[in-house]
LUMBABA-730016 format. One line per 3 residues: number of its first residue (from 1); their letters; for each residue x, y, z of N, C-alpha, C. Coordinates in steps of 0.05 Angstrom, whole numbers. Atoms other than C-alpha are relative to their C-alpha. Layout:
<rs>
NUM> a> X,Y,Z,X,Y,Z,X,Y,Z; ...
</rs>
This chain:
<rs>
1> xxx> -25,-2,14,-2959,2034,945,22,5,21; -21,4,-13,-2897,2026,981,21,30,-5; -17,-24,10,-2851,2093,1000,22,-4,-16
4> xxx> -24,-5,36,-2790,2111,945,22,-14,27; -25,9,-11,-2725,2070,975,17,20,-1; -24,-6,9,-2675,2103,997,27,-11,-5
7> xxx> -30,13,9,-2605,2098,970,18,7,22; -25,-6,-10,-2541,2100,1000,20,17,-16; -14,-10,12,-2498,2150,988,33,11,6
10> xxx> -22,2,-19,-2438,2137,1028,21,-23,-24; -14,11,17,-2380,2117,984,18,-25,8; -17,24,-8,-2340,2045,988,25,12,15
13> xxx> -20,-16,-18,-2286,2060,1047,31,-9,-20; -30,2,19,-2231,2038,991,8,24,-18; -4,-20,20,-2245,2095,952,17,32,7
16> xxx> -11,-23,-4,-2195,2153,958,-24,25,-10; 13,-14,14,-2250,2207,955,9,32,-9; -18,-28,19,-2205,2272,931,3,-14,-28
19> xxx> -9,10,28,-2192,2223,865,-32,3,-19; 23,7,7,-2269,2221,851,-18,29,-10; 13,-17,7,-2316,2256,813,-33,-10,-4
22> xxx> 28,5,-11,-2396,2255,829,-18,14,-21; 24,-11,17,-2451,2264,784,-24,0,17; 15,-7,-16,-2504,2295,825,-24,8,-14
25> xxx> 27,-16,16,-2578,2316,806,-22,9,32; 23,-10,-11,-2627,2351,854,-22,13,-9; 28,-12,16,-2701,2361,845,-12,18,24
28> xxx> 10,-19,-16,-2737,2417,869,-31,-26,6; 26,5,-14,-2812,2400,904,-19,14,2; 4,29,23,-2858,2387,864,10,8,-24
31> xxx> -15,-2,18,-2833,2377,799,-17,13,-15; 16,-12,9,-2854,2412,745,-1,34,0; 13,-40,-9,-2851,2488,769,26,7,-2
34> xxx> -24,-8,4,-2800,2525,751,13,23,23; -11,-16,-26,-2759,2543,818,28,13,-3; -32,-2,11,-2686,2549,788,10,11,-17
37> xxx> -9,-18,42,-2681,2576,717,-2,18,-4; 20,-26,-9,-2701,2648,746,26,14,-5; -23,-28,-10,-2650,2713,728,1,9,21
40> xxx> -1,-5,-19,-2663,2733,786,14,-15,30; -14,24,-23,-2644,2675,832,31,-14,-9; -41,5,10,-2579,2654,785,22,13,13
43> xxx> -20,-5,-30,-2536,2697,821,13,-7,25; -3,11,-28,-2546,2677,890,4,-34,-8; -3,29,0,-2545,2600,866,33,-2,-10
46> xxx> -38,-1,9,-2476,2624,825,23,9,25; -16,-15,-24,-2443,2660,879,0,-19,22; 0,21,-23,-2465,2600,936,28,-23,-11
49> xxx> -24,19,10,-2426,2551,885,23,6,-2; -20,-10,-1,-2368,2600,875,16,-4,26; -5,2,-35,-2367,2601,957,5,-16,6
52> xxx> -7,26,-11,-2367,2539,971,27,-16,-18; -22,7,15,-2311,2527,912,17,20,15; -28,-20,-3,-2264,2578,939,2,-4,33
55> xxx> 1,10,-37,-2275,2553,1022,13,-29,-5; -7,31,0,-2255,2482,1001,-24,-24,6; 24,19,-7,-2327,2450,1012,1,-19,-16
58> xxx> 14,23,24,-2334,2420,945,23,11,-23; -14,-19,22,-2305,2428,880,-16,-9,-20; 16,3,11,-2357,2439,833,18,8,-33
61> xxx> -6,-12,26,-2335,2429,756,-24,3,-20; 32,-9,10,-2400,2435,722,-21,-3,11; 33,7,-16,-2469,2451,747,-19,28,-17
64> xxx> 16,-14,7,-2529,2474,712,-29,-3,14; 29,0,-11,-2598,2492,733,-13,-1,-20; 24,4,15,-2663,2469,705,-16,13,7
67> xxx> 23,-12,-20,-2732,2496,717,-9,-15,33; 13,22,-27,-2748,2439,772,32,-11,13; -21,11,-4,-2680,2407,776,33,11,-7
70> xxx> -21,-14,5,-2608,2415,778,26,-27,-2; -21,17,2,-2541,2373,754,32,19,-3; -27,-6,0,-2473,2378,775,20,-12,-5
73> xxx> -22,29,-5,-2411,2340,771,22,17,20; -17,-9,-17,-2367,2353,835,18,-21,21; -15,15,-9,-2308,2335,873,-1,1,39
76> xxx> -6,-3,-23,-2302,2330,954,19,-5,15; -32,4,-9,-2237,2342,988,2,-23,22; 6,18,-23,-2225,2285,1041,-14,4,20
79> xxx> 14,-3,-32,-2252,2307,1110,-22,11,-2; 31,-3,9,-2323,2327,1065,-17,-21,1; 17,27,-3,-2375,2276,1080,-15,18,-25
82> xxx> 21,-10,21,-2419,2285,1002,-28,12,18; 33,-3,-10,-2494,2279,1037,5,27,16; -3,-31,-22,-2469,2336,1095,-4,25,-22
85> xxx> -2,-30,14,-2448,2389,1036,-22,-4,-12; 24,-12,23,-2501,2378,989,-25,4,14; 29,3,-14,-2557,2372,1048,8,36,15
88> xxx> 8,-28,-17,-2529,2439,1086,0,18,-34; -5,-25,25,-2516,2478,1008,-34,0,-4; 38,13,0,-2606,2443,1001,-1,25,17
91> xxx> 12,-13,-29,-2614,2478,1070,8,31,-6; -7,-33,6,-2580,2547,1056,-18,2,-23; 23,-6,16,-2617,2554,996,-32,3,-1
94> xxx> 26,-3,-12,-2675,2540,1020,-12,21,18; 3,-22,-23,-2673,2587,1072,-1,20,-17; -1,-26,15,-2650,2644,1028,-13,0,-18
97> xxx> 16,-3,25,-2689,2637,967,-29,-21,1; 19,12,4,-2746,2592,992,-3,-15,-26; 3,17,23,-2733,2543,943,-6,-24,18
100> xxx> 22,26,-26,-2776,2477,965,19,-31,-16; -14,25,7,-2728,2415,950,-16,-31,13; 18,21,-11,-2749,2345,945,28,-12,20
103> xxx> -18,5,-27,-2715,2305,1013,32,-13,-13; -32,15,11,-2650,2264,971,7,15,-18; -14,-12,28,-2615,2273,914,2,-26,-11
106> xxx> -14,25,22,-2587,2222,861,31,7,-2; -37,7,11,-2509,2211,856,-2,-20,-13; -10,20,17,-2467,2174,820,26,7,-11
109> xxx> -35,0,-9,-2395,2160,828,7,-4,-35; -18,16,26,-2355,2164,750,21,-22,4; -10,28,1,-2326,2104,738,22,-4,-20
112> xxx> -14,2,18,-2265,2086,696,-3,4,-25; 17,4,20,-2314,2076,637,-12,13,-6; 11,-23,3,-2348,2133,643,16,22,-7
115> xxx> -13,-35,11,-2323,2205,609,-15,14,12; -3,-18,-15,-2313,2264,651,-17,17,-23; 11,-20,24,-2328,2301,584,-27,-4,-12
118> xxx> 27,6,19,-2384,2256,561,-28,10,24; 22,-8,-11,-2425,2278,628,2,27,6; 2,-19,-6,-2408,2340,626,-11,12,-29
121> xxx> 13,-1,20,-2433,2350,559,-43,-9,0; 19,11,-2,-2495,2313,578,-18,21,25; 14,-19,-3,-2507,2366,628,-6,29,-6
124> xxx> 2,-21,18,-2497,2425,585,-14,-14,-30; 21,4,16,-2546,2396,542,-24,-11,6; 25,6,-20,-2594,2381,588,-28,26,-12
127> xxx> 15,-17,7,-2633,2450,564,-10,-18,-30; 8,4,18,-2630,2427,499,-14,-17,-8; 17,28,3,-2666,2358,497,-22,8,20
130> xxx> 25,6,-17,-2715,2383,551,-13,27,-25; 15,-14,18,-2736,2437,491,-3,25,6; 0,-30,-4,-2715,2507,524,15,6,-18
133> xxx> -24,-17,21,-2664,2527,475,4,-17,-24; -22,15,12,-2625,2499,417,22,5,-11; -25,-2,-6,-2569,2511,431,18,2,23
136> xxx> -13,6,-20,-2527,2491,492,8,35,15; -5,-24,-2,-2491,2556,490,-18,24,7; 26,-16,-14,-2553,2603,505,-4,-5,26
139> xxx> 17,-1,-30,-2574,2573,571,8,12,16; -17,-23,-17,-2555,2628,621,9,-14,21; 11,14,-34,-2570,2579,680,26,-16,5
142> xxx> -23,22,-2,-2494,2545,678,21,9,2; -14,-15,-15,-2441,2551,723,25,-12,-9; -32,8,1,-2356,2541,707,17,8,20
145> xxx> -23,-13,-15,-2300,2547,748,19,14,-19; -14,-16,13,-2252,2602,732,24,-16,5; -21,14,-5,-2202,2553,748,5,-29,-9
148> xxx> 3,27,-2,-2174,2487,751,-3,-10,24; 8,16,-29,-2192,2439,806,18,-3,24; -26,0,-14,-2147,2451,863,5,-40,13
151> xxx> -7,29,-2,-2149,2370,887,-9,-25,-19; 6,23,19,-2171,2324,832,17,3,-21; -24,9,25,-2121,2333,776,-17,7,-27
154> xxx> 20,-2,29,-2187,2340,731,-3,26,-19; 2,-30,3,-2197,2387,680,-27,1,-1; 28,-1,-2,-2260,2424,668,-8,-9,-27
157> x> 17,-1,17,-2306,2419,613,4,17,-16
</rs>
């Protein structure tokens, strides 16, 4: 069997990337085990995202954690290369909480056609279709900005 392809995750050089918003998913390693969804570890995963929103790394408008996996939708100010922040935010985490990530991620650039609202909805109900809760509202594991987005114009969720 032939290894998993990787993708590219280097955006078209036309694209103003402060205008853009990224639908992101990372899986922990191996799947299945619940590394993420922990009271204990929410904190330090909330507080890294807060950090890195208030330094100018990223600008994260929704991100929830799963047991194995995790989905965000975030923005990156120009002089952020995506793969750098989300591979050193992988790497810090890792380190501090021994969380075992698999090597990529999945993006995916919104598109004219795409709603800001309809995937952000889609990951605040991510609990609910995988059969932890029902009800969106309960899942502790999901992070907001106390703000609005200082470079994209977007609102939140």
């Amino acid at each position: 069997m032939a290894g998993r392809k990787t993708l590219p995750h280097d955006p078209p050089p036309w694209l103003d990337p402060v205008a853009e918003v990224w639908f992101i998913t990372v899986c922990c390693q191996p799947r299945g085990i619940n590394q993420l969804a922990d009271a204990e570890l929410w904190p330090f995963l909330a507080e890294s995202i807060e950090r890195r929103n208030e330094s100018g790394t990223w600008w994260v408008h929704v991100f929830a954690a799963m047991p194995d996996h995790c989905h965000a939708l975030i923005s990156f100010p120009q002089e952020r290369v995506m793969t750098k922040v989300i591979s050193e935010w992988k790497r810090w985490v890792a380190t501090q909480r021994n969380i075992r990530w698999q090597t990529d991620f999945f993006d995916h650039r919104l598109r004219h056609d795409e709603s800001f609202d309809e995937k952000s909805r889609y990951i605040l109900q991510n609990p609910v279709r995988a059969g932890l809760i029902q009800n969106a509202e309960d899942w502790p594991f999901v992070w907001l900005p106390k703000a609005a987005p200082p470079f994209t114009g977007l609102h939140r969720p």
